[in-house]
C-alpha positions in Angstrom: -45.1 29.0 0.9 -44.7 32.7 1.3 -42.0 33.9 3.8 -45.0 35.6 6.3 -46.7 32.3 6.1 -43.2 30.0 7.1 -42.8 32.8 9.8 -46.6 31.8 11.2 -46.0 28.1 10.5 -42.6 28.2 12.4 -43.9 30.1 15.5 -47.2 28.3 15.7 -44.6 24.9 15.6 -42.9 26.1 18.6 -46.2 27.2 20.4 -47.7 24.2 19.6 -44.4 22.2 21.3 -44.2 24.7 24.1 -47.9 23.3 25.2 -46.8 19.9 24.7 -43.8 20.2 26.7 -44.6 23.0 29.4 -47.5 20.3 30.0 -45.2 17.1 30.5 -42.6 19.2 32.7 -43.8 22.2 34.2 -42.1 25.9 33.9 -39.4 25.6 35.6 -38.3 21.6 34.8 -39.0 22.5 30.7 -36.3 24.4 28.6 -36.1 26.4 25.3 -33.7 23.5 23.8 -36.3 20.3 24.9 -38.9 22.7 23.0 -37.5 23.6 19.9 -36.1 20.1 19.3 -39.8 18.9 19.6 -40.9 21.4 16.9 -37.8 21.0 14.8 -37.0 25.1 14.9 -33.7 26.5 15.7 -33.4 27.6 19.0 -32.7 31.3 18.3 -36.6 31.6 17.0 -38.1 31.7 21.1 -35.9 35.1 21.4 -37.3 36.0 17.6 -40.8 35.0 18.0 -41.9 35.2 22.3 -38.8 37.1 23.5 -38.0 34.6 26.3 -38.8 31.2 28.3 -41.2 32.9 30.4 -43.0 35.1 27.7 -43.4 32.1 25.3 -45.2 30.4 28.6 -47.6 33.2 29.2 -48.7 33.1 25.7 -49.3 29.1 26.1 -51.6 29.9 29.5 -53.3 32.5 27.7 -53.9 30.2 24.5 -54.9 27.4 26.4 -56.8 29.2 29.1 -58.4 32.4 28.0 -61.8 32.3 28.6 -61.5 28.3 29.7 -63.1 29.4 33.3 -66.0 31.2 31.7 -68.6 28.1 31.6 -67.8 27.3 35.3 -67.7 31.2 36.6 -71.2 31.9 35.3 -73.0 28.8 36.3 -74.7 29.4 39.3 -76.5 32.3 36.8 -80.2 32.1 35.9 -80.7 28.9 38.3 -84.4 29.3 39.6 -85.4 25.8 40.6 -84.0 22.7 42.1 -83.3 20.8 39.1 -81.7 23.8 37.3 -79.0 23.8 40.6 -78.4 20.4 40.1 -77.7 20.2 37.0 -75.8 23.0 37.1 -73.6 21.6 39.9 -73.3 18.4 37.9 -71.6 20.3 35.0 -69.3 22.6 37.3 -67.9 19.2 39.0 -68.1 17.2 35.3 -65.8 20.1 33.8 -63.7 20.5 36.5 -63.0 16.4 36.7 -62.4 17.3 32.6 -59.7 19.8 32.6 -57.9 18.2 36.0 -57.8 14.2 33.8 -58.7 14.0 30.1 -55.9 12.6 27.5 -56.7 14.0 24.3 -55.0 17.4 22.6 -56.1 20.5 23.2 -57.5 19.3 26.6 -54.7 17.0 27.5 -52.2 20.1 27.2 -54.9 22.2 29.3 -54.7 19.4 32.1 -51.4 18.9 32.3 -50.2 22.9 32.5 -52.9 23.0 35.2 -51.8 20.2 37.1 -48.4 21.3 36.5 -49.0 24.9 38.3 -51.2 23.1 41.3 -47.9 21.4 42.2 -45.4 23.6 41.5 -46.8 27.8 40.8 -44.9 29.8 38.3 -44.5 33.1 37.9 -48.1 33.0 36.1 -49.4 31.9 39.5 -51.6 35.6 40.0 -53.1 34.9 36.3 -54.6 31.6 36.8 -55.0 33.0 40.3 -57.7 35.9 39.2 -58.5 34.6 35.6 -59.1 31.1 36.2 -58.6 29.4 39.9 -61.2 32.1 41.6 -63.7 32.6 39.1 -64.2 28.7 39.6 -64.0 28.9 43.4 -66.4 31.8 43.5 -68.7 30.0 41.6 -69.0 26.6 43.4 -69.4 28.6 47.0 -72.0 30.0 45.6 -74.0 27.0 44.3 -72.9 25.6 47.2 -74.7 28.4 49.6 -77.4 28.4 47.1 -77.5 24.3 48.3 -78.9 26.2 52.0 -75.3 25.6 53.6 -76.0 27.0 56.6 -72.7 29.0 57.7 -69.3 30.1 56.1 -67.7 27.1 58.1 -69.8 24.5 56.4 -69.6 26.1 53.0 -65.7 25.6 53.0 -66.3 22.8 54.6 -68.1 20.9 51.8 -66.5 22.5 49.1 -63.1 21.0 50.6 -64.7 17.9 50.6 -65.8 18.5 46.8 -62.4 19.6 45.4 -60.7 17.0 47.2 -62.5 14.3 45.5 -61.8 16.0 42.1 -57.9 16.2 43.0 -57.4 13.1 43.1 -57.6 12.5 39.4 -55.2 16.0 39.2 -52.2 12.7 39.4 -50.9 12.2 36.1 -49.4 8.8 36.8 -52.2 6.4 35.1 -50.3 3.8 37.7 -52.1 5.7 40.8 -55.9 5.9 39.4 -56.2 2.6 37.9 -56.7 0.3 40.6 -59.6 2.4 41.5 -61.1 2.0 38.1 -63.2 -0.9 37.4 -61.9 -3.5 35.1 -63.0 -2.6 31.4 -64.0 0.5 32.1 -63.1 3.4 29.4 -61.0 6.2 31.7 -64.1 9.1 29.9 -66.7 6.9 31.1 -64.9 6.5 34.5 -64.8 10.2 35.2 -68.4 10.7 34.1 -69.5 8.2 37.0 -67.1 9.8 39.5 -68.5 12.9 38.4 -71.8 11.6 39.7 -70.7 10.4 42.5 -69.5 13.5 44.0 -72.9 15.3 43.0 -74.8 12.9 44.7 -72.5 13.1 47.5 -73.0 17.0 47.9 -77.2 16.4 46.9 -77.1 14.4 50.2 -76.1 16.8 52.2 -78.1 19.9 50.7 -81.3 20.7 49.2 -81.7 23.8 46.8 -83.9 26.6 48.5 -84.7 30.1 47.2 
């Protein structure tokens, strides 16, 4: 191995770690000496290789969330029927129940950062807030006005209603969410019929109109 590839291998190591770990405990709670012992490097490399603590976590938000919000900020785009809203307002609520509850890497890491700054903000709070938090917002109010909500009041209204639903699988304790599974019931397929449940919720209360 050349020495510029160990230097890419070591830094990706700690990046990789620094997802891992930032994810499990948060900004604040997680430290340079929990990550670097979970990717075997020397502590000395997170001045070498990020600079600090906080600049080796905004290069895990960016790496895990650059461009994440993308899918949900554009999909109230090119709707021109009623089944094209639904289905559209199906996926916003199906990937939004994904990156708040799924348990697999890359995703699991993208989950639990996000969960991680819902509960406790870092100082990367105006990133997620402009790159990520309101392109989704500004999205679902307007499929949801596209729905014919009638005022501002309602619109805020039921899109309380939606995101509240969704939060409740934000909890990372699997001890909280399973009693409201059904038995024998795979967590992914779980979500999926929760994520249905919601739409159908929202489809009862509004009708697409152009």
């Amino acid at each position: 191995m050349t020495e510029a590839k160990g230097k890419n291998a070591t830094r990706e190591a700690i990046l990789k770690a620094a997802k891992k770990i930032f994810a499990a405990k948060g900004f604040d709670a997680a430290t340079v000496r929990d990550i670097c012992k979970e990717a075997g490097a020397n502590i000395a490399l997170v001045s070498r290789y990020f600079g600090s603590k906080r600049e080796l976590y905004a290069e895990v938000c960016r790496s895990l969330f650059d461009g994440l919000a993308a899918p949900l900020a554009h999909l109230d785009s090119g709707i021109s029927t009623a089944e094209d809203w639904r289905n559209n307002m199906r996926e916003w609520i199906r990937h939004a129940l994904r990156l708040t509850s799924v348990t697999r890497s890359p995703s699991k890491e993208i989950a639990g950062v996000f969960r991680q700054e819902m509960f406790n903000p870092s100082p990367m709070r105006k990133y997620f807030h402009d790159t990520f938090t309101m392109p989704m917002f500004n999205c679902l109010k307007r499929l949801v006005e596209m729905g014919g909500s009638r005022s501002e009041k309602e619109t805020l209204a039921l899109m309380t209603r939606i995101w509240s639903q969704i939060a409740f699988h934000v909890v990372p304790d699997e001890t909280w969410r399973k009693p409201f599974r059904p038995a024998g019931m795979p967590g992914d397929k779980w979500i999926l019929r929760e994520a249905e449940n919601i739409a159908e919720d929202v489809f009862r209360k509004l009708e697409f109109k152009r």
